[in-house]
VEXVOKOL-219525 format. One record per residue: z negated, y negated, x negated of N, C-alpha, C in turn; residue number from 1; residue in one letter. Coordinates in steps of 0.02 Angstrom, whole numbers, plus 50000, padded with zeros to 5 digits. Each point is the difference from the previous one (the first is absolute). Layout:
! VEXVOKOL-219525
REC     n_z     n_y     n_x    ca_z    ca_y    ca_x     c_z     c_y     c_x   marvo   lumse
REC       Z       Y       X       Z       Y       X       Z       Y       X     NUM       A
...
***
This chain:
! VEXVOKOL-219525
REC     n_z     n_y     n_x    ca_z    ca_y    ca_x     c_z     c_y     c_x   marvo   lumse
REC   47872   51931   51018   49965   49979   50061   50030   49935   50027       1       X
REC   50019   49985   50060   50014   49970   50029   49963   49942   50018       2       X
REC   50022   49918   50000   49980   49935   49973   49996   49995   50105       3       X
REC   49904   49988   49999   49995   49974   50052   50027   49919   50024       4       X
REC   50034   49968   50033   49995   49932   49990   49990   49951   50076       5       X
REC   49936   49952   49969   49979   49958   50046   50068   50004   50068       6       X
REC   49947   49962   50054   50044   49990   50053   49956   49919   50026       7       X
REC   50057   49995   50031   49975   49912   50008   50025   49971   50074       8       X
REC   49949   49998   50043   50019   49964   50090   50042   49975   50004       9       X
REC   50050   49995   50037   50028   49965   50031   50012   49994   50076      10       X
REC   50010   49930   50020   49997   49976   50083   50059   50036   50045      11       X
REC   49965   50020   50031   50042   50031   50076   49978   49977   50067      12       X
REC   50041   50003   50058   49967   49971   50047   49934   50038   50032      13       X
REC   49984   49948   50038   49932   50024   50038   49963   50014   49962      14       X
REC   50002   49943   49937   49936   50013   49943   49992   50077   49966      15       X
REC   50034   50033   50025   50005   50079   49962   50024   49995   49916      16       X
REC   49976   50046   49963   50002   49968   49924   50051   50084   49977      17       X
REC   50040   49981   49973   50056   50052   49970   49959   49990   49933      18       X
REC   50008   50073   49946   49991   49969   49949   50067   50031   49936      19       X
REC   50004   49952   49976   50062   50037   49940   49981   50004   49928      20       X
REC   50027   50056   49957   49986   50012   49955   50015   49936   49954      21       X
REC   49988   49965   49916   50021   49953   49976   50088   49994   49971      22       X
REC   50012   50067   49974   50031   50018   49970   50058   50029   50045      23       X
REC   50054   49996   49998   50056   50055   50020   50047   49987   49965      24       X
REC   50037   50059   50026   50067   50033   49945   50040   49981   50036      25       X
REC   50064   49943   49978   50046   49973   50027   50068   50026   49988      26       X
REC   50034   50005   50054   50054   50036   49984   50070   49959   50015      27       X
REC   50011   49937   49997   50044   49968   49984   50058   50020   49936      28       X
REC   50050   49980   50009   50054   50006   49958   49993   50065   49963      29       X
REC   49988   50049   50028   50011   50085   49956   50038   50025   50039      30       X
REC   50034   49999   50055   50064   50061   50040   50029   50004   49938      31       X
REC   50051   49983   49946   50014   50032   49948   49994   50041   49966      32       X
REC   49923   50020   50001   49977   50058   49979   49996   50056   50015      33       X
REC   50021   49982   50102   49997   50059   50021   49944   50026   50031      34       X
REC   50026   50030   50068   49951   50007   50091   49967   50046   49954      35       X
REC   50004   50075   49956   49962   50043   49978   49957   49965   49931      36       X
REC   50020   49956   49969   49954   49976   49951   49939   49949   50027      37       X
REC   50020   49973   50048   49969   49952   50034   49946   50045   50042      38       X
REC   49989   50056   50013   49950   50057   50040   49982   50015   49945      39       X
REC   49996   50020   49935   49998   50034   49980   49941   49965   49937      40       X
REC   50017   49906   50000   49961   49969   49957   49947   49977   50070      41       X
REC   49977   49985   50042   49999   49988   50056   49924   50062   49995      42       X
REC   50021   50058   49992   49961   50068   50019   49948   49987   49914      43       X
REC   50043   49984   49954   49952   49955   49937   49926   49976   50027      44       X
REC   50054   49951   50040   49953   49945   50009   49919   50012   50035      45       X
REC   50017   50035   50041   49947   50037   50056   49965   50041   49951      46       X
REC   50022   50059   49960   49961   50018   49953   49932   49946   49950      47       X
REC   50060   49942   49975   49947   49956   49950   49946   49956   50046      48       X
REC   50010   49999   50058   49954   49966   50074   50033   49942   50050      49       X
REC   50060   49992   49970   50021   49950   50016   50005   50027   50069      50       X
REC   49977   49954   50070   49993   50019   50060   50053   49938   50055      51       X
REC   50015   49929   49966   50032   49964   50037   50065   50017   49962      52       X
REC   50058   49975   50058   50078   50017   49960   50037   49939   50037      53       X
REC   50031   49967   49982   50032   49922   50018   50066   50025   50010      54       X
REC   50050   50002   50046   50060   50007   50011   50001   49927   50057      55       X
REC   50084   50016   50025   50047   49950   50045   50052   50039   50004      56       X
REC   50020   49964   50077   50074   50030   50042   50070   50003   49901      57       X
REC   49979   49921   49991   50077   49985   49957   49984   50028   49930      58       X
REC   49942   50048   49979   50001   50041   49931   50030   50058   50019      59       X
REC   49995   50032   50062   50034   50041   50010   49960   50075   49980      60       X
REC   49939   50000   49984   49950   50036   49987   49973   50024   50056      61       X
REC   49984   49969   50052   49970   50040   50046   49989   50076   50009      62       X
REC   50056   50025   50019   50006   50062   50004   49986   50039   49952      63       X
REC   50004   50017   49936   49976   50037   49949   49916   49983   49985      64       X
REC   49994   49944   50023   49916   49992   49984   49972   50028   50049      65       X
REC   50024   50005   50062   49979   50044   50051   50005   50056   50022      66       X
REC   50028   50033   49948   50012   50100   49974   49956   50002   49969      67       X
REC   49998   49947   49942   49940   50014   49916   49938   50007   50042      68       X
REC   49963   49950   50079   49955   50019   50038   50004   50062   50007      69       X
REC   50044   50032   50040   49989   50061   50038   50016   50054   49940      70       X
REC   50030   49979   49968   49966   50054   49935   49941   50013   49967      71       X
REC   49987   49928   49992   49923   50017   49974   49944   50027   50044      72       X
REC   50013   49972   50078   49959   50055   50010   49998   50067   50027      73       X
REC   50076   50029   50002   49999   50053   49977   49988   50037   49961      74       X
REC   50003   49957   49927   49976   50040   49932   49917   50007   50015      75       X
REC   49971   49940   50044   49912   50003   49975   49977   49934   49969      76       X
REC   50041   49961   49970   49984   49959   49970   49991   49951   50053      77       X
REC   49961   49986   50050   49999   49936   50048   50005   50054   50053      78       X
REC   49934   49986   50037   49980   50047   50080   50060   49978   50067      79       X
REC   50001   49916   50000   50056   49988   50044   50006   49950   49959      80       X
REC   50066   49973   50067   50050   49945   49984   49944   49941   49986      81       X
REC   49916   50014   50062   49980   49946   49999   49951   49973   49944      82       X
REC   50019   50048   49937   49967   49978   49954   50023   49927   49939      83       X
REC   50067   50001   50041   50042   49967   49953   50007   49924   50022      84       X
REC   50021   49963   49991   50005   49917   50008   50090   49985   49994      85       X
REC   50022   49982   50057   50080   50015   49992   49983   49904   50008      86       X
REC   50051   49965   49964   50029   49942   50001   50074   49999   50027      87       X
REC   50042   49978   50058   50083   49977   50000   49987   49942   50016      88       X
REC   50079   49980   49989   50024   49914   50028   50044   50001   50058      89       X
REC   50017   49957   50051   50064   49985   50036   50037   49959   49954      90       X
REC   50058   50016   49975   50047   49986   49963   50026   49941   50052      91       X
REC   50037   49934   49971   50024   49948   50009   50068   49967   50065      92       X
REC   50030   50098   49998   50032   50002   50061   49997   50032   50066      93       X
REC   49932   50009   49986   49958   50016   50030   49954   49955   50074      94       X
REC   49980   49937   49940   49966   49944   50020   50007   49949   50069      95       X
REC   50003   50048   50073   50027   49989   50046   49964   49997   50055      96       X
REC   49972   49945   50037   49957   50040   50070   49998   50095   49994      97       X
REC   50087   49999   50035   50008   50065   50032   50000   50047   49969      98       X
REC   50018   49996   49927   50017   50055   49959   49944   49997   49928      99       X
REC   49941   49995   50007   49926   50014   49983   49973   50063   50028     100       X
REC   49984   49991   50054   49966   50074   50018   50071   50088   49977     101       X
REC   50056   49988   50018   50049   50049   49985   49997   49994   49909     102       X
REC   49997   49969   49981   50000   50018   49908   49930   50039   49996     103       X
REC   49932   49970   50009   49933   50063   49969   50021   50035   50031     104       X
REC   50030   50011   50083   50017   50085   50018   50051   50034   49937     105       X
REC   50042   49951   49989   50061   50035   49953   49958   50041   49929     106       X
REC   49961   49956   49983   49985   49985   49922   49938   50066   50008     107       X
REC   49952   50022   50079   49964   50052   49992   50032   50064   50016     108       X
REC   50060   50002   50034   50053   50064   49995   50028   50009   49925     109       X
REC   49990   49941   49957   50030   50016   49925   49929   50038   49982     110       X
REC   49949   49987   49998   49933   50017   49986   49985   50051   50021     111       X
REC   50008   50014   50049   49982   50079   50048   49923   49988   50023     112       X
REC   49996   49942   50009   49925   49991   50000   49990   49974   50091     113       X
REC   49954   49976   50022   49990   49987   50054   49970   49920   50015     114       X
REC   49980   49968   49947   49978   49945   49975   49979   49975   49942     115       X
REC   50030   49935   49963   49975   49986   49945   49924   49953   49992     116       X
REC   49987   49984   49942   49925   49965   49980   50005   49934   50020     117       X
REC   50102   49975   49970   49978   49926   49978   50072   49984   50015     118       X
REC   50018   49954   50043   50083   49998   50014   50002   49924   49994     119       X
REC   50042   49970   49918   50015   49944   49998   50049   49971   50015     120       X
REC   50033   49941   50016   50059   49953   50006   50000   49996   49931     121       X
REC   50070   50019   49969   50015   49994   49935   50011   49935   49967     122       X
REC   50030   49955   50032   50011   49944   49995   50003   49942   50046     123       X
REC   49982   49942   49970   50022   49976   50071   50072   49954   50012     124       X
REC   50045   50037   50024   50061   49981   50009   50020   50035   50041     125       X
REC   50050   50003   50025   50040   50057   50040   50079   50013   49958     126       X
REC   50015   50057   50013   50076   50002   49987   50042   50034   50026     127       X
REC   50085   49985   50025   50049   50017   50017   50015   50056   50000     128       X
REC   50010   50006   49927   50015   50054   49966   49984   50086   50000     129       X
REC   50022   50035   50037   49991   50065   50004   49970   50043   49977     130       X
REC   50026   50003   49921   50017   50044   49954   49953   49966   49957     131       X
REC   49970   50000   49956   49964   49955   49920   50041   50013   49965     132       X
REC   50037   49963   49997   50071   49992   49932   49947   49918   49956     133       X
REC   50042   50025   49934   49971   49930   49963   50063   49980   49966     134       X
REC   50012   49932   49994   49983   49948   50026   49999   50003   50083     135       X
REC   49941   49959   50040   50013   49997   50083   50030   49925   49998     136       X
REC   50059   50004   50043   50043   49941   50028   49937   49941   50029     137       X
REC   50006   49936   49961   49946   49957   50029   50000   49991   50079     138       X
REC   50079   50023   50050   49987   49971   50045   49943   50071   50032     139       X
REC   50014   50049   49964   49949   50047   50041   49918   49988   49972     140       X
REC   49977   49962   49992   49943   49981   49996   49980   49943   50053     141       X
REC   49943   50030   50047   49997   49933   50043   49911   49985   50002     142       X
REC   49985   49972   50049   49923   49971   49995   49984   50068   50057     143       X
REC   49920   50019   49982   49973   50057   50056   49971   49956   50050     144       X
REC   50003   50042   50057   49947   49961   50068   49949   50031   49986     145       X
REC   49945   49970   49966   49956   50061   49949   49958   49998   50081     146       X
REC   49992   49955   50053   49941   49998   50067   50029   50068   50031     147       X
REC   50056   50019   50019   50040   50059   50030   49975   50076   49952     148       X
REC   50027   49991   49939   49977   50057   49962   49929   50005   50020     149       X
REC   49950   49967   49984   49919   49999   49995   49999   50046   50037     150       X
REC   50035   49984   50053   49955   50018   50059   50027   50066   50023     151       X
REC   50063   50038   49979   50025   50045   50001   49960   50045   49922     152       X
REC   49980   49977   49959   49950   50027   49931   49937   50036   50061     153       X
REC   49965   49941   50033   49935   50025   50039   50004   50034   50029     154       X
REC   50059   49986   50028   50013   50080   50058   50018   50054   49948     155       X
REC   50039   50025   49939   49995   50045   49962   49928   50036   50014     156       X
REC   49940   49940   49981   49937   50043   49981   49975   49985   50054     157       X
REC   49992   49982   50062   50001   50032   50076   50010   50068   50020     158       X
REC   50058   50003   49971   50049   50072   50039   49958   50059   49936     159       X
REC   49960   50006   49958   49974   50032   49951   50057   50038   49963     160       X
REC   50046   49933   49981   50066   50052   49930   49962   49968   49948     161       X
REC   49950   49957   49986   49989   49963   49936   49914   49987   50031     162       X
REC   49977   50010   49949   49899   49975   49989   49983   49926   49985     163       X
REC   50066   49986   49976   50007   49911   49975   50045   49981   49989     164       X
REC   50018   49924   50006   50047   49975   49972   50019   49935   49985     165       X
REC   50033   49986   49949   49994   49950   49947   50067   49953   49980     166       X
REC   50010   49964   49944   50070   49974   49957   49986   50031   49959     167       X
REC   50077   49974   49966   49998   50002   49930   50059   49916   49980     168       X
REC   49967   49998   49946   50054   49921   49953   49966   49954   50059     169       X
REC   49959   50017   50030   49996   49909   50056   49949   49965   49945     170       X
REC   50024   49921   50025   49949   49927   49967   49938   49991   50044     171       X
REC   49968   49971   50000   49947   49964   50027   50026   49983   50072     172       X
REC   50059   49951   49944   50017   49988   50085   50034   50024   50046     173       X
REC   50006   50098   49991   50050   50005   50052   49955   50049   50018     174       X
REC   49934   50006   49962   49937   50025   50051   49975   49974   50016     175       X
REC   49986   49945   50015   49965   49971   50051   50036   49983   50049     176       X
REC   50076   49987   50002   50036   50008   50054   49983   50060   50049     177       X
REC   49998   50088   49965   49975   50046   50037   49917   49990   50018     178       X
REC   49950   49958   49962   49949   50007   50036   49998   49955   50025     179       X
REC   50050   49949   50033   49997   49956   50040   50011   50027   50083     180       X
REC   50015   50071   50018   50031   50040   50068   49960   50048   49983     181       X
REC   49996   50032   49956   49988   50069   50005   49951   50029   50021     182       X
REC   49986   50062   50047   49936   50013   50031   49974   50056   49948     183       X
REC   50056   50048   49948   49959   49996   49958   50033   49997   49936     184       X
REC   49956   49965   49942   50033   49961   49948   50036   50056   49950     185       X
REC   50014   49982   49941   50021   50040   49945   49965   50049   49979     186       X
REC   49977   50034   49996   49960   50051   49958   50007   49976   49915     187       X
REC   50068   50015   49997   50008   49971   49903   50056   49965   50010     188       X
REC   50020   49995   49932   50058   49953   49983   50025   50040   49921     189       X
REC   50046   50016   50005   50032   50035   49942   50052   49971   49958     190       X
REC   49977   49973   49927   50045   49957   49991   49973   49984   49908     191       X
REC   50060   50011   49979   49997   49992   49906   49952   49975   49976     192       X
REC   49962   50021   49946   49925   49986   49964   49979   50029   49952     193       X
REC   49996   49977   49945   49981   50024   49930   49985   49957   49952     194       X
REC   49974   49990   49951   49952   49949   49964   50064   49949   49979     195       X
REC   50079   50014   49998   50037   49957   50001   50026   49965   50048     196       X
REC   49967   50021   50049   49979   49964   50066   49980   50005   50076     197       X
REC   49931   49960   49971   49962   50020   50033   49958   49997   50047     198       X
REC   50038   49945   50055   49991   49978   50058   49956   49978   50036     199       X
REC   49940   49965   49958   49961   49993   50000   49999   49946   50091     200       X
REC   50020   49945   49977   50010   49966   50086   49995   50076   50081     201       X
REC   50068   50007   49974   50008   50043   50049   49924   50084   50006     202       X
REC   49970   49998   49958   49941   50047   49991   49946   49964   50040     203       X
REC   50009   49952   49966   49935   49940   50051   50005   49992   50085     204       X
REC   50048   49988   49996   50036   50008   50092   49997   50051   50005     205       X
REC   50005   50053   50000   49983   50077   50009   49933   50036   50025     206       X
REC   49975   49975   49942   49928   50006   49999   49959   49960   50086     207       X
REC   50020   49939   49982   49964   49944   50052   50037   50030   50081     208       X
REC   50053   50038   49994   50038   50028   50080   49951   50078   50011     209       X
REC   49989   50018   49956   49994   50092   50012   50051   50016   49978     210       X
REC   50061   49972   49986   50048   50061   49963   50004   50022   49945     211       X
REC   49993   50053   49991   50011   50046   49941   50058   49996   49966     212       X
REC   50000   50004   49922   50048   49964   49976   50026   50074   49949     213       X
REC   50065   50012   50005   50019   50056   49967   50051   49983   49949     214       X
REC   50000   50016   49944   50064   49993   49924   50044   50050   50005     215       X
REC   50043   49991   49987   50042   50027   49964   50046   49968   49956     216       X
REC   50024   50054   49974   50040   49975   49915   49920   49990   49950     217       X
REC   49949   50037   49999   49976   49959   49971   50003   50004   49923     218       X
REC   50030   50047   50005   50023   50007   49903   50080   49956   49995     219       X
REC   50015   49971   50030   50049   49953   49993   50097   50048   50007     220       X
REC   49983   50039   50055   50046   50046   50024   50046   50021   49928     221       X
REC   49974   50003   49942   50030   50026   49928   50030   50069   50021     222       X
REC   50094   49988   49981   50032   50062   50023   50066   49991   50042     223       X
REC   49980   49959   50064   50026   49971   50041   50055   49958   50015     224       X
REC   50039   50011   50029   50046   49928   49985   49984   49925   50000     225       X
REC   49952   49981   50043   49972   49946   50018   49925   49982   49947     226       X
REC   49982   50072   49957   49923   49980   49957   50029   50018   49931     227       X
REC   49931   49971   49942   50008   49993   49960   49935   50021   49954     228       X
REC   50001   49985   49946   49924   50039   49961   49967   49943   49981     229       X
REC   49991   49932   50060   49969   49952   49964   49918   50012   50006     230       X
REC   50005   50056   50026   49911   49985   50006   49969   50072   49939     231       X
REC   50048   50061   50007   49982   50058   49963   49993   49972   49923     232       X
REC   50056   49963   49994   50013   49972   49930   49956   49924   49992     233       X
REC   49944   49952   50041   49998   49951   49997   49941   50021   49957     234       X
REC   49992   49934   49933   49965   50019   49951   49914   49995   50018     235       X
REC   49981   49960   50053   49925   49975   50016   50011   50073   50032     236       X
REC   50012   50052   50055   49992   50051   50008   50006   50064   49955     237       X
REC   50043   49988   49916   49988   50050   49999   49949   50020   49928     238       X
REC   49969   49934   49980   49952   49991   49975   49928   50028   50042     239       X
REC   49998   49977   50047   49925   50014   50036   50028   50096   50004     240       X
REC   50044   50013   50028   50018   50082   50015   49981   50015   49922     241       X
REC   50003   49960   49944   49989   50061   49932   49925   50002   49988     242       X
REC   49968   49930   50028   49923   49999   49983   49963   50031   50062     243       X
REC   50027   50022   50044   49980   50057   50055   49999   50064   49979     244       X
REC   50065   50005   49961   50011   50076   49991   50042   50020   50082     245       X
REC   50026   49954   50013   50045   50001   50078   50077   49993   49995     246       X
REC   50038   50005   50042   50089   50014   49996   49996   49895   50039     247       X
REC   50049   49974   49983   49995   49922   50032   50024   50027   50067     248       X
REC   50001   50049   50032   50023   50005   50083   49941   50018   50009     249       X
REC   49930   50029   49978   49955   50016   50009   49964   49934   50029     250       X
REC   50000   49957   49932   49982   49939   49999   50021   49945   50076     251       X
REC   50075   50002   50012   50016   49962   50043   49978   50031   50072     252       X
REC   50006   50071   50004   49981   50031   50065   49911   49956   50025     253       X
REC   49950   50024   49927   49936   50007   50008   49998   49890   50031     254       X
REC   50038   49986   49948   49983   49895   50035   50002   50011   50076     255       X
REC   50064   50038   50028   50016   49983   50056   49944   50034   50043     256       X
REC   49987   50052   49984   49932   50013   50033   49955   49982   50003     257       X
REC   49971   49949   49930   49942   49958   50023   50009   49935   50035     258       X
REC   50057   49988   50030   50028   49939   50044   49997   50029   50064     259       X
REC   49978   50059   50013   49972   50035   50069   50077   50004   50050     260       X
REC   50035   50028   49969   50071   50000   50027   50023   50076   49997     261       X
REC   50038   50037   50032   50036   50058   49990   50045   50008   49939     262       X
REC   50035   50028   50007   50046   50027   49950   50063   50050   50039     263       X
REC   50050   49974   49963   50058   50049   50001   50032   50025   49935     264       X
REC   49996   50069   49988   50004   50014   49936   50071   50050   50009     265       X
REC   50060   49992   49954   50034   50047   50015   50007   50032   49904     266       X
REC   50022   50062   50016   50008   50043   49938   50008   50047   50032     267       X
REC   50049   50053   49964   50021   50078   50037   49974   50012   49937     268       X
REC   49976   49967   49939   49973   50057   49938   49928   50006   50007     269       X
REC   49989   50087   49983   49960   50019   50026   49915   49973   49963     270       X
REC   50001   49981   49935   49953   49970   49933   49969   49930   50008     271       X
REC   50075   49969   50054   49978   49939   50025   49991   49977   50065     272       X
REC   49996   50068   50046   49990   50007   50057   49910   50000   49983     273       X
REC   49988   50038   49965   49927   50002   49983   49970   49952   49966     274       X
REC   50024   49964   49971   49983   49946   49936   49987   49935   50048     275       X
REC   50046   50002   50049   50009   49933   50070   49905   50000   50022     276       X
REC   49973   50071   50035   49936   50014   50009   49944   49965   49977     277       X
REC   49990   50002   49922   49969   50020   49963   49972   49920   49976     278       X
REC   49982   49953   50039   49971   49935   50017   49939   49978   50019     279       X
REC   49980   50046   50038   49956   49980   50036   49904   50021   49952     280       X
REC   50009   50028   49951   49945   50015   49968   49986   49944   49945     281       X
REC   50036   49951   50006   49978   49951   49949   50015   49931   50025     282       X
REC   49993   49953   49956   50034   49909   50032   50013   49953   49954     283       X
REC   50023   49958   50002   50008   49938   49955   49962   49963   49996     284       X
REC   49989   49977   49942   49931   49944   49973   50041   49946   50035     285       X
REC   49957   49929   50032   49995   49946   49992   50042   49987   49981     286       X
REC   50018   49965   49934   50056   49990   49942   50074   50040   50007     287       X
REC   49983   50072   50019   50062   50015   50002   50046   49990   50070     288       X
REC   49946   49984   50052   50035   49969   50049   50021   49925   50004     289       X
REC   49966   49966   49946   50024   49938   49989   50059   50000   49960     290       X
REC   50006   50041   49955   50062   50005   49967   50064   50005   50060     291       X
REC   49996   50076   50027   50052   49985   50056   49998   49948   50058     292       X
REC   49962   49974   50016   50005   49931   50035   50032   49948   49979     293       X
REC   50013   50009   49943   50049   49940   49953   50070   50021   49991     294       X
REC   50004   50068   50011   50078   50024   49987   50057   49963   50052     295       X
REC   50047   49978   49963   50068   49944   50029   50003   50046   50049     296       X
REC   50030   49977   50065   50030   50041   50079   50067   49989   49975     297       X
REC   50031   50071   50033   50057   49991   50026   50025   50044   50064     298       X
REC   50009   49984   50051   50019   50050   50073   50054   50047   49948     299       X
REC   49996   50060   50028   50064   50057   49966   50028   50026   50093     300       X
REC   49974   50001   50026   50058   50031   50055   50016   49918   50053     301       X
REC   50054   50020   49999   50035   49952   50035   50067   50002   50053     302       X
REC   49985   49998   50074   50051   50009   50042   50055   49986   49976     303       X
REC   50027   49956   49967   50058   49970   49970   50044   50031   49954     304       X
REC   49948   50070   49991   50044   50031   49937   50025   50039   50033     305       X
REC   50015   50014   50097   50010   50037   50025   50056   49971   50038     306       X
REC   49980   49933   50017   50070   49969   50045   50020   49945   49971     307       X
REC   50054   49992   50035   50046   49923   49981   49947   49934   50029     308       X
REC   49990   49962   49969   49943   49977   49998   50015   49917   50078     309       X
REC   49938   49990   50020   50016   49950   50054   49934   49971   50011     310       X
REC   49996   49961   50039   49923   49950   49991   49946   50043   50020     311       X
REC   50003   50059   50064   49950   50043   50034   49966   50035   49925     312       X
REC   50055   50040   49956   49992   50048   49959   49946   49939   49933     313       X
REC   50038   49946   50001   49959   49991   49935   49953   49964   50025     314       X
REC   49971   49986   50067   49936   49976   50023   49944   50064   49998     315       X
REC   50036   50079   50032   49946   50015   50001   49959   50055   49881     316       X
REC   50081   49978   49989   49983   50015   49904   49929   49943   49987     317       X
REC   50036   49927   50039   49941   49949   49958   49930   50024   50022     318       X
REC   49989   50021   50066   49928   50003   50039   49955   50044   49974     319       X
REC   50041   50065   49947   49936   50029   49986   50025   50039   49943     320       X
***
């Protein structure tokens, strides 16, 4: 049987309330695996309930997550498209007055869809660069006119290609720069979070704006080129997971949920596509949230591990 899971408001204009599921299946860094494996764990997912799915222009996912739709509801499993909660980003070379509204057109012809849920600015930078090659040449990294984008984002969810729209990686202070113009603000902010760190400042500012605050990595992207198993393997998590009778991703998923935050969960295996779920029927004592409240931080994703490094890149690593 299939794992109902909460859904939680978020701000749209004209006070209209979108709402999104907590949980989604992220599909970052798997094209390796392959456009048919990627439909195919995807059509998993929809089976175990998973109803939100997190893609972007530069994973290169789009398009196969938007077959695994029209498959599933061809198979039956999901009545329409509009049962589902689609997440994309405008990728970085993207990040342009003029060339904002032409990427969600691009990115919903990859989709086959007609409009998405939630259309974020991936970062806030702009870049040169064409292609996403890694290392990116520092000079192709430049500063965004984030007032130009905004306002080309609003018109996105004007023109009805997107229900909302949001960041991702921004600081405090480069949202309140957008709610300093904007007629309408962020919906969320999407950006690394897990009991090894856990953003607490930036949660507080979140909270006090209306924006909804979304994780990912939150098992500490273990697998990855850029993650590691400091949180699967960290010993204060995997003590409480044995006196639960819980997996420590169980554990780290369920904290982040009682910090009233989303989730981005990725796994193509199918044991822990279900196991990701399987949170919401219990909670952490007191104590055991004090325990992880004490666990050392360390940021694990970092623009820098992507480009040749320059003052823009490691200002916006320090901010959040």
């Amino acid at each position: 049987m299939a794992t109902t899971i909460p859904e939680v408001p978020i701000s749209s204009s004209a006070g209209a309330a979108v709402t999104m599921p907590v949980i989604a299946m992220g599909t970052a860094g798997q094209l390796p695996v392959g456009a048919e494996n990627i439909k195919s764990a995807i059509l998993e997912a929809i089976k175990a309930g998973y109803r939100h799915f997190d893609t972007a222009a530069v994973y290169r996912t789009e398009q196969p997550l938007g077959q695994a739709i029209q498959e599933a509801v061809r198979l039956g499993l999901i009545e329409s498209r509009a049962e589902v909660f689609i997440t994309t980003k405008l990728w970085c070379n993207r990040a342009e007055r003029d060339l904002v509204v032409p990427a969600i057109k691009e990115s919903l012809k990859n989709l086959g869809m007609e409009y998405v849920d939630l259309y974020l600015i991936h970062w806030p930078l702009r870049l040169t660069q064409e292609e996403f090659k890694v290392p990116i040449p520092k000079e192709c990294v430049l500063a965004i006119d984030i007032k130009s984008v905004w306002e080309r984002m609003e018109e996105c969810q004007k023109l009805g290609l997107t229900r909302a729209i949001g960041v991702s990686n921004f600081s405090s202070k480069r949202l309140d720069e957008i709610l300093s113009f904007a007629t309408i603000p962020p919906a969320v902010n999407q950006v690394e979070m897990n009991p090894l760190w856990q953003q607490k400042d930036l949660r507080e500012f979140c909270k006090a704006k209306g924006i909804h605050l979304s994780a990912y990595s939150p098992l500490g992207a273990a697998g990855t080129a850029w993650g590691d198993k400091r949180i699967v393997e960290s010993n204060v998590l995997v003590d409480i997971a044995r006196a639960k009778g819980k997996t420590t991703a169980q554990v780290s998923l369920r904290w982040l949920y009682e910090q009233g935050v989303s989730i981005i969960a990725k796994s193509f295996n199918k044991d822990r596509m279900k196991e990701n779920l399987q949170i919401f029927c219990w909670s952490l004592t007191e104590e055991e949230m004090k325990q992880i409240s004490q666990l050392p931080q360390r940021k694990g994703v970092l623009f820098s591990q992507a480009v040749e490094i320059n003052d823009l890149v490691q200002e916006i690593d320090s901010e959040i």
